[in-house]
Residue frames as qw, qx, qy, qz and C-alpha x, y, z in Angstrom:
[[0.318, 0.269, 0.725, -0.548, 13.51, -2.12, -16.16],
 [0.581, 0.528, -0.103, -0.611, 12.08, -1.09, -19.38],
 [0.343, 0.374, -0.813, -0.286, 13.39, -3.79, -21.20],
 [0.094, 0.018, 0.894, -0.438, 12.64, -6.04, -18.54],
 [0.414, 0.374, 0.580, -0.594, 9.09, -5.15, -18.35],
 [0.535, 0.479, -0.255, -0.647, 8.59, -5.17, -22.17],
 [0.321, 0.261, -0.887, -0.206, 9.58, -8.61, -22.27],
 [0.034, 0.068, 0.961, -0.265, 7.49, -9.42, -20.12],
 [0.435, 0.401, 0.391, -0.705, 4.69, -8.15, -21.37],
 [0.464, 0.267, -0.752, -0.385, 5.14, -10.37, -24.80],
 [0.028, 0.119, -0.939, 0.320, 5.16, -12.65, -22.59],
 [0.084, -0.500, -0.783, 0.359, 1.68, -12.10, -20.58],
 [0.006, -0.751, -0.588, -0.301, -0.04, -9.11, -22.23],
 [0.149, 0.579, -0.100, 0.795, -0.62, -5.71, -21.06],
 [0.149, -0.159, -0.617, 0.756, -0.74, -4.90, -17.46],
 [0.060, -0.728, -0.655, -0.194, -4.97, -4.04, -16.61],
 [0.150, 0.708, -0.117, 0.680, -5.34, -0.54, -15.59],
 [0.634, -0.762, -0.003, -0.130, -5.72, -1.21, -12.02],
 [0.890, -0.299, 0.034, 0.344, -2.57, -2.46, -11.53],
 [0.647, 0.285, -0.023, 0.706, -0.96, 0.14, -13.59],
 [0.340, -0.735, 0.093, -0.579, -2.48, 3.44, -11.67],
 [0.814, -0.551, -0.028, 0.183, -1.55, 1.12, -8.34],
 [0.731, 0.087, -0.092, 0.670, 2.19, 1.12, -9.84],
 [0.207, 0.656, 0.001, 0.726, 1.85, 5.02, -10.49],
 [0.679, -0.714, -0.039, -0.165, 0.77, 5.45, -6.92],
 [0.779, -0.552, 0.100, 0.279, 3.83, 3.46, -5.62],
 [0.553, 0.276, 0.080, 0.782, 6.28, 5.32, -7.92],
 [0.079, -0.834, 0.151, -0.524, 5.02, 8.85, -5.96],
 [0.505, -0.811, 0.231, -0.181, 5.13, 7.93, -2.50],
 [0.904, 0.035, -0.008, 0.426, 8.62, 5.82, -3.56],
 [0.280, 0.727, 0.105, 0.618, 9.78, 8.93, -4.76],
 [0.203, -0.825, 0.314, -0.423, 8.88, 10.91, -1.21],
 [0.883, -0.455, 0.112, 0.022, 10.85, 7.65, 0.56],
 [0.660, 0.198, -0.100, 0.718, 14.06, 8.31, -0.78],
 [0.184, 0.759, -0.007, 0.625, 13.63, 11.74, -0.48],
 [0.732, -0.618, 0.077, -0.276, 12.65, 11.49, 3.33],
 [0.905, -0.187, -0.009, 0.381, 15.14, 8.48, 3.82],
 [0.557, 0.469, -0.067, 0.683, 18.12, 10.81, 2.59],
 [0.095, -0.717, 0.223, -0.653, 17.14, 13.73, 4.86],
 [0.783, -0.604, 0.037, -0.143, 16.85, 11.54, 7.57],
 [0.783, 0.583, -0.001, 0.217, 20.33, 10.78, 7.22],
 [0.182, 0.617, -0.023, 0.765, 21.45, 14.19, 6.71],
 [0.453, -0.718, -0.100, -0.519, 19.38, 15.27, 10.00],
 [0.797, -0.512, 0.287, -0.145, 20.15, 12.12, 13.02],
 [0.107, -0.507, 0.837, 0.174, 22.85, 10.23, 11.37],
 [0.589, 0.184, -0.731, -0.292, 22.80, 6.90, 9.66],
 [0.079, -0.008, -0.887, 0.456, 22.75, 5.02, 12.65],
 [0.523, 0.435, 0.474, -0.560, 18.86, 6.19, 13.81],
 [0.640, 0.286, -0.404, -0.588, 17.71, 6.90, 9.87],
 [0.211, 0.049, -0.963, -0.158, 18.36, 2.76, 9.76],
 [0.084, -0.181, -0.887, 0.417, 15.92, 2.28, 12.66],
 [0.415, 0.413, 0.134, -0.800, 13.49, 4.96, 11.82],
 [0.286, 0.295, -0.741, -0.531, 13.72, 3.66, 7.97],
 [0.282, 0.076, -0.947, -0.134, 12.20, 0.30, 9.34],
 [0.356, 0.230, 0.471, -0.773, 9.27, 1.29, 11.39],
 [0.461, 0.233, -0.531, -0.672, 7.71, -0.45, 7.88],
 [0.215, 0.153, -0.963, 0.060, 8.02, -3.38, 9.25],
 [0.028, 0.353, 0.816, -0.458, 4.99, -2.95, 11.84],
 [0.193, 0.333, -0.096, -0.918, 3.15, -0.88, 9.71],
 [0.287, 0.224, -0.760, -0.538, 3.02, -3.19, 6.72],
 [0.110, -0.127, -0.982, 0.082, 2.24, -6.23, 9.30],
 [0.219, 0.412, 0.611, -0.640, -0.70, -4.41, 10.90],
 [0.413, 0.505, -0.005, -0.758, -2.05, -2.66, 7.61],
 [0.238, 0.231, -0.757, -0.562, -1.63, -5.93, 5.86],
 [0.005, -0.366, -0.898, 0.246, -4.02, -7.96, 8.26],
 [0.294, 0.511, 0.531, -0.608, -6.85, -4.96, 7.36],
 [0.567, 0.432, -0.444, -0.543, -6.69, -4.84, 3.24],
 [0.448, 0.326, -0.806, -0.210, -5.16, -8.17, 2.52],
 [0.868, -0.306, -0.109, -0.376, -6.97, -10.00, 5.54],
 [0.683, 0.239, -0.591, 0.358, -3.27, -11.58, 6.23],
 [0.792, -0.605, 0.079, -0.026, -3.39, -12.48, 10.02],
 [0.239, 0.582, -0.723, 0.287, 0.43, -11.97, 11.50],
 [0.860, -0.278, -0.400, 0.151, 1.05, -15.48, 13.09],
 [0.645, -0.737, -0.071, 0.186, 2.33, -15.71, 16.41],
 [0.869, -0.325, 0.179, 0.328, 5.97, -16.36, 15.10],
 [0.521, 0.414, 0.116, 0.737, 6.21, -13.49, 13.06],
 [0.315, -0.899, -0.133, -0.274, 4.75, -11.16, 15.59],
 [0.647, -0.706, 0.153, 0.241, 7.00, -12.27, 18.51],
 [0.709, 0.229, 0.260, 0.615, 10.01, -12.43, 15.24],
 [0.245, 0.839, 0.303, 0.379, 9.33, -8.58, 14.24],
 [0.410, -0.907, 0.025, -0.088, 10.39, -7.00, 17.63],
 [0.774, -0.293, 0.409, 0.385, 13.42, -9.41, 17.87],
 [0.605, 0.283, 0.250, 0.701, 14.72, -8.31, 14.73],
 [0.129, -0.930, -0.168, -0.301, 13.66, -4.81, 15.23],
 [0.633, -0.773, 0.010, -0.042, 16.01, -5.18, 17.97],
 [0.773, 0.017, 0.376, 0.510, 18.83, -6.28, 15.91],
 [0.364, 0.658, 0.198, 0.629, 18.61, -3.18, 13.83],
 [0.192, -0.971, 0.024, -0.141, 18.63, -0.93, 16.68],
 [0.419, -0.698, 0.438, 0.382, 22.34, -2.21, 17.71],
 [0.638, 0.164, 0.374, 0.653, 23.16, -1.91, 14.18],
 [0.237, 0.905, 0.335, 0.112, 22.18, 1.42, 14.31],
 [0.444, 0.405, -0.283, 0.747, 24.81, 2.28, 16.41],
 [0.141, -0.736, -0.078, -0.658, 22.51, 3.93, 18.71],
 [0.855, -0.516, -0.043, 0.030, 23.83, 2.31, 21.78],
 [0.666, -0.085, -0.021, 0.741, 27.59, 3.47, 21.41],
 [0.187, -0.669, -0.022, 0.719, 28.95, 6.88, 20.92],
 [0.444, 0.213, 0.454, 0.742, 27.78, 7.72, 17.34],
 [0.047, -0.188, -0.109, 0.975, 26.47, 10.88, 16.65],
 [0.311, 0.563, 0.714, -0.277, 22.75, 11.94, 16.31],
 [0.550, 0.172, 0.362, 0.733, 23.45, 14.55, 13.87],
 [0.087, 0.230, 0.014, 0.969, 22.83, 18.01, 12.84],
 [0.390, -0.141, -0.070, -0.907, 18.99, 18.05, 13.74],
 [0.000, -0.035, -0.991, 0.131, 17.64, 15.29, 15.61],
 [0.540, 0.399, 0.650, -0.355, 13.78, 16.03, 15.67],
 [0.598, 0.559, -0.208, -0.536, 13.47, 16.51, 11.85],
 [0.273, 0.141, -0.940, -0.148, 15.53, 13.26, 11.30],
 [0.147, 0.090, 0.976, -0.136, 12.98, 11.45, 13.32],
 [0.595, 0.606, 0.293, -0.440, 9.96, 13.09, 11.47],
 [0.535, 0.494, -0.603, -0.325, 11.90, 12.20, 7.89],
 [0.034, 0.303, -0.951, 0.059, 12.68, 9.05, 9.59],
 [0.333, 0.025, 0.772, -0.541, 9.01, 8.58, 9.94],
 [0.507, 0.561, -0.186, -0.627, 8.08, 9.86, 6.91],
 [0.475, 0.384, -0.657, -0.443, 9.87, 7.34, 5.27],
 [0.179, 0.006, 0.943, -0.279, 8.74, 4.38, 6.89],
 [0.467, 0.528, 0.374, -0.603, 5.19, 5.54, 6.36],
 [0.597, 0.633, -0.135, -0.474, 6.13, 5.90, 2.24],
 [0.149, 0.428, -0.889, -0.063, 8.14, 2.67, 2.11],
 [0.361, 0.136, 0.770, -0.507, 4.94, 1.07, 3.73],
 [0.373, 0.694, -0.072, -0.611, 2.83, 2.57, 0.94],
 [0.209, 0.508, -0.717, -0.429, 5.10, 1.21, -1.59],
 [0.038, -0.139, 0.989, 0.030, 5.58, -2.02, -0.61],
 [0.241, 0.496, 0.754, -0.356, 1.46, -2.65, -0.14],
 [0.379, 0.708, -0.255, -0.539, 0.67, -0.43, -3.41],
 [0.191, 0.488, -0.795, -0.306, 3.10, -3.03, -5.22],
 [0.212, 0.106, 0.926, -0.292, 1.52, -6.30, -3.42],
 [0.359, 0.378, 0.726, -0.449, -2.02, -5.33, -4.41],
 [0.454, 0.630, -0.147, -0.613, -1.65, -4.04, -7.86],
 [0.858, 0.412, -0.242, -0.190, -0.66, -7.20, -9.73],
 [0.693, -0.598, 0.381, 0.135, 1.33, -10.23, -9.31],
 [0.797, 0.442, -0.093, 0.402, 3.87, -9.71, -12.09],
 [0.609, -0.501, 0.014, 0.615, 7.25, -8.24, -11.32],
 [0.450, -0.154, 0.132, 0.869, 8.92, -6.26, -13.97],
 [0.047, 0.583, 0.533, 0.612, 5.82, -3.78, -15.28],
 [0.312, -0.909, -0.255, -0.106, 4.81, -2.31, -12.14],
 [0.611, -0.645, -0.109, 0.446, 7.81, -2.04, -11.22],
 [0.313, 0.248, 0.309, 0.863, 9.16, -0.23, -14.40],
 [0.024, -0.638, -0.347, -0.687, 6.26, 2.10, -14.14],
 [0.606, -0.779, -0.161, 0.019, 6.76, 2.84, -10.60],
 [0.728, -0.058, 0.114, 0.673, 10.41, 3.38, -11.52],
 [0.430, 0.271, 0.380, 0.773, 9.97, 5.40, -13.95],
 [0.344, -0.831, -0.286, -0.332, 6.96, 7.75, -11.92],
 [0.575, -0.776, -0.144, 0.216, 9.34, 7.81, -9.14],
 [0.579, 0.223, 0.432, 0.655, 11.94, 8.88, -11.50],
 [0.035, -0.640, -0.264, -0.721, 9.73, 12.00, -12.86],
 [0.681, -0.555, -0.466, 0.102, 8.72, 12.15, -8.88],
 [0.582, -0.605, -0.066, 0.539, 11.91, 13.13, -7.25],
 [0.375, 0.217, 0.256, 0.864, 12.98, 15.43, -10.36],
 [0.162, -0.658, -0.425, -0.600, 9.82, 17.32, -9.52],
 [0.683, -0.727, -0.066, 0.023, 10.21, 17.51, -5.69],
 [0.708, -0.229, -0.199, 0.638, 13.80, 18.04, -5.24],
 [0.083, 0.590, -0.135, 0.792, 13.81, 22.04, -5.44],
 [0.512, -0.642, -0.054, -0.569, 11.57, 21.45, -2.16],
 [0.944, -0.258, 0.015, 0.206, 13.92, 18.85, -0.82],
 [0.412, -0.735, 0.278, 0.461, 16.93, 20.81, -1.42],
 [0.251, 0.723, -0.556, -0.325, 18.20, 20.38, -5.16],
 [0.910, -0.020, 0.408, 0.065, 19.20, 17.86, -7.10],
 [0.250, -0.661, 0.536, 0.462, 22.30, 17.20, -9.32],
 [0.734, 0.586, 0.283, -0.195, 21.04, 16.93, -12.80],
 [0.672, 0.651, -0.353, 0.026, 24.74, 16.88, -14.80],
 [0.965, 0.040, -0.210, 0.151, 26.76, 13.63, -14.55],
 [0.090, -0.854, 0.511, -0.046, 30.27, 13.54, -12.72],
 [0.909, 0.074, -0.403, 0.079, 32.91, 10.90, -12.26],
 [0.329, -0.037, -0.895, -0.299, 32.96, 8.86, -10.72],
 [0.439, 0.091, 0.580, -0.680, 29.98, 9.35, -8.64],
 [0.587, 0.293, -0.061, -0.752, 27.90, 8.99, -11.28],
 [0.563, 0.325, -0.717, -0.251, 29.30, 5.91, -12.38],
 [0.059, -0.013, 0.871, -0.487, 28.70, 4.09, -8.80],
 [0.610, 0.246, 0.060, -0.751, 24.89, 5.40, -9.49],
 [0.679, 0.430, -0.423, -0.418, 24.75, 3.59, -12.61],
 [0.461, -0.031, -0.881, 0.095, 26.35, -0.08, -11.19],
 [0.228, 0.234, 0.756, -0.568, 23.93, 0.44, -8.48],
 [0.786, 0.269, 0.074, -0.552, 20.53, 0.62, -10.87],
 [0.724, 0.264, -0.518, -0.372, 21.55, -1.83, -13.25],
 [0.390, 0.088, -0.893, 0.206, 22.78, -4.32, -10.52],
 [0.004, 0.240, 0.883, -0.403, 21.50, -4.42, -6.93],
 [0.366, 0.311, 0.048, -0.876, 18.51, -1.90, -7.64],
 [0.585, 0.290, -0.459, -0.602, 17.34, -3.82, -10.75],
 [0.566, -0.067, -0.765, -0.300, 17.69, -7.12, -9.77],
 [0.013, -0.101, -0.764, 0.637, 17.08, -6.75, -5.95],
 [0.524, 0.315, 0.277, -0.741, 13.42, -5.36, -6.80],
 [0.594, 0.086, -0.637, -0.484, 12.89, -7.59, -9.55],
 [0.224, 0.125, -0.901, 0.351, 13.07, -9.85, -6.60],
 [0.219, 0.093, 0.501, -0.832, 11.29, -8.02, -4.03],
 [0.592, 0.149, -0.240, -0.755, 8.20, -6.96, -6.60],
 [0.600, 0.117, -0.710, -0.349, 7.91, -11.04, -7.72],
 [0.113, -0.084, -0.807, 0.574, 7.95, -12.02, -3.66],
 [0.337, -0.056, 0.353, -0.871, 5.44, -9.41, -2.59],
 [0.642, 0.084, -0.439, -0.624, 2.33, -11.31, -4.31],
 [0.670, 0.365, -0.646, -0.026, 3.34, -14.60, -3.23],
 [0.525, -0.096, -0.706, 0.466, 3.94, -14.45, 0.39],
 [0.194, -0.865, -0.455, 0.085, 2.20, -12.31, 3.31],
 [0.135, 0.919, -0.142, 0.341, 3.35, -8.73, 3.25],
 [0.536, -0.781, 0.303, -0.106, 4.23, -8.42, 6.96],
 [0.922, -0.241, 0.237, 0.188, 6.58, -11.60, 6.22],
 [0.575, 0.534, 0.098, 0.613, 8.64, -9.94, 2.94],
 [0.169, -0.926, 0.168, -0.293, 8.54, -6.50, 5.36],
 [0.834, -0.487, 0.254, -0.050, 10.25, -8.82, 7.81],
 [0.901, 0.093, 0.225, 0.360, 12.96, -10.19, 5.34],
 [0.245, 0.877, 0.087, 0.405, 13.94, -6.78, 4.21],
 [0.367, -0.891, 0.266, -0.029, 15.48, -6.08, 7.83],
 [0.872, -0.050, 0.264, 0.410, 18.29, -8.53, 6.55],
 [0.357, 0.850, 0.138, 0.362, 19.55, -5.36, 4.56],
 [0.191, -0.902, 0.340, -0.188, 20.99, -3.21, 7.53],
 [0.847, -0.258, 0.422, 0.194, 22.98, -7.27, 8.63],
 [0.824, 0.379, 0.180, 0.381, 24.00, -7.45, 5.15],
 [0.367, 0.834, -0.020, 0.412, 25.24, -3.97, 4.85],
 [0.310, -0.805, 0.491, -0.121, 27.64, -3.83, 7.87],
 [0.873, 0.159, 0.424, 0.180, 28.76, -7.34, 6.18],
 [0.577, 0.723, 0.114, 0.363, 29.64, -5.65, 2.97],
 [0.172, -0.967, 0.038, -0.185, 30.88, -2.65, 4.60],
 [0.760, -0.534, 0.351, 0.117, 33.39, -4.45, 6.47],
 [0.774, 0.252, 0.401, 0.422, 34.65, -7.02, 3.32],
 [0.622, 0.548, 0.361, 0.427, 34.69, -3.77, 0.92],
 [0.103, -0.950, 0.029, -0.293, 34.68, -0.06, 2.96],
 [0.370, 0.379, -0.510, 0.678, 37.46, -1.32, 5.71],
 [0.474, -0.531, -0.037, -0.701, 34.85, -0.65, 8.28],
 [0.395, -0.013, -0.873, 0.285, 34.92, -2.42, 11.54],
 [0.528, -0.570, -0.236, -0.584, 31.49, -2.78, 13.41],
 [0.270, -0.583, 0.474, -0.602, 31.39, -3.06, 16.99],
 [0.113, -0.117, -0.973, 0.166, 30.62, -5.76, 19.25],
 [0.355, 0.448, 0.486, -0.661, 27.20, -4.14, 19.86],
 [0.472, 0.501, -0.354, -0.633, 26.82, -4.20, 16.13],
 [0.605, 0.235, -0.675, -0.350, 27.66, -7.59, 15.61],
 [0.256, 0.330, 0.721, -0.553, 25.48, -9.02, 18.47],
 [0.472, 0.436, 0.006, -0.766, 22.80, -7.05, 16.20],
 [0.492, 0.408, -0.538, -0.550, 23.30, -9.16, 13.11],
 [0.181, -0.240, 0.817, -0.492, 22.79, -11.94, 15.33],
 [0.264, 0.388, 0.414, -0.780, 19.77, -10.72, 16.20],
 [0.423, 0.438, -0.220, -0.762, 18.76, -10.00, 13.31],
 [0.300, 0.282, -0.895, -0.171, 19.92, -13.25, 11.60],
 [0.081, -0.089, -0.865, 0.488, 17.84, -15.26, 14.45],
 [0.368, 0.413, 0.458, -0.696, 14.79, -13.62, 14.20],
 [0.434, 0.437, -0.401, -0.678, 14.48, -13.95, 10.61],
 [0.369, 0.301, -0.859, -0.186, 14.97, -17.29, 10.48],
 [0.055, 0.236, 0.730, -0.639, 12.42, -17.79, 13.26],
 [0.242, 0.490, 0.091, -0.832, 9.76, -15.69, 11.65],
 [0.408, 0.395, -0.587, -0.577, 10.36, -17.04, 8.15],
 [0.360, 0.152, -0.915, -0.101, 10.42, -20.67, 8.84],
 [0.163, 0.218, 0.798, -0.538, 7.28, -20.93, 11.12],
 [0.491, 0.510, 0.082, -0.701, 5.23, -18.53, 8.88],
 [0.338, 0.360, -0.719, -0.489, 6.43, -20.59, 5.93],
 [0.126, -0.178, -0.961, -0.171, 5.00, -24.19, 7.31],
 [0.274, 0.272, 0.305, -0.870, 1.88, -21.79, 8.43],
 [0.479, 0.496, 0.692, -0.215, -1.38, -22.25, 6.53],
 [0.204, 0.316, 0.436, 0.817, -1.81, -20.41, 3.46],
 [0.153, -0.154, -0.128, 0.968, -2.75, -16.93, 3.83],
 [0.293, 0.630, 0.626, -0.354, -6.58, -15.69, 3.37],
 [0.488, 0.303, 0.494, 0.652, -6.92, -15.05, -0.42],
 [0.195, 0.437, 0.234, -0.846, -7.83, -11.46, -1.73],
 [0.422, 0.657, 0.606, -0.153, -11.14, -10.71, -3.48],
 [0.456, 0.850, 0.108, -0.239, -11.25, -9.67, -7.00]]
């Protein structure tokens, strides 16, 4: 990301300071959305954490229509719930998986992180529409972030093993790195609520993967979900997309 963002700043100059103090912003409350997202997890199982996790989705849409002025059209409103609905029977939470060790703290982490994944994404959107600078310095804050908060989050595992460590490491330099180079270069570009909305393709993809690479074999309530999921997106996207253009922001 550092590399990344230095080239691009040959490119186009230095990042103004608003946009870098925005990044630093969305590198803390990134920071407490992993942290949060993990205990939730840990707390209700994977199955809810997904569904909790995504409660962004209506956040983003509602809190982008009062900064960014971005009216949610009809067809991503009625789209949002419908996929919403697709992630809940990928959550599992309609079969017999377990809620885990501590179900009302998972759904307060599970809220938490919705709330600081909200944050992010809208932090990122309004601080500048390049891609790889804020997001290096929002990396690299959420980075110094979760080293500084994990005694209060339980600990963290500061000397390398194998091969965990090595999974770590193809996960920043691949999806991580270029999946947010993505994201970041989107957010600017298109209404919040609508990128929040594409994002729920994640939990579809990952019981995809899961299958092809873990051995894993989702249910018929699960895949129904991805459906769902698949169906609303493509709804959502492709109405909002021949939609008007989006009520610029000031300054």
């Amino acid at each position: 990301m550092l590399l990344l963002a230095w080239l691009e700043r040959r490119r186009l100059g230095p990042l103004p300071r608003r946009a870098v103090l925005m990044s630093w912003a969305a590198g803390v409350v990134f920071s407490l959305d992993l942290l949060f997202w993990h205990h939730a997890i840990d707390y209700v199982g994977a199955g809810l954490a997904t569904v909790l996790g995504n409660l962004q989705v209506f956040i983003v849409a509602f809190a982008a229509w009062a900064l960014f002025g971005e009216r949610p059209s009809t067809p991503l409103m009625v789209g949002t719930p419908v996929v919403f609905a697709g992630v809940v029977l990928i959550s599992g939470v309609f079969d017999s998986a377990a809620y885990g060790s501590d179900p009302l703290l998972g759904v307060a982490a599970g809220v938490a992180t919705s709330l600081s994944y909200a944050a992010y994404l809208l932090l990122l959107k309004g601080g500048s529409d390049r891609a790889a600078g804020p997001l290096a310095h929002a990396t690299v804050v959420a980075t110094a972030g979760i080293a500084l908060l994990s005694p209060w989050f339980g600990g963290a595992e500061f000397v390398p093993s194998w091969p965990a460590h090595g999974w770590l490491l193809v996960l920043a330099l691949g999806p991580q790195v270029l999946g947010w180079t993505l994201i970041t270069y989107t957010l600017p570009r298109q209404p919040a609520a609508l990128t929040s909305l594409l994002l729920l393709v994640q939990p579809m993809s990952t019981v995809a993967i899961s299958t092809v690479v873990l051995g894993e074999r989702p249910s018929v309530l699960q895949l129904a979900g991805c459906v769902v999921v698949v169906l609303g997106v493509l709804y959502g996207s492709r109405r909002s997309a021949a939609a008007k253009v989006p009520v610029q922001v000031e300054g």
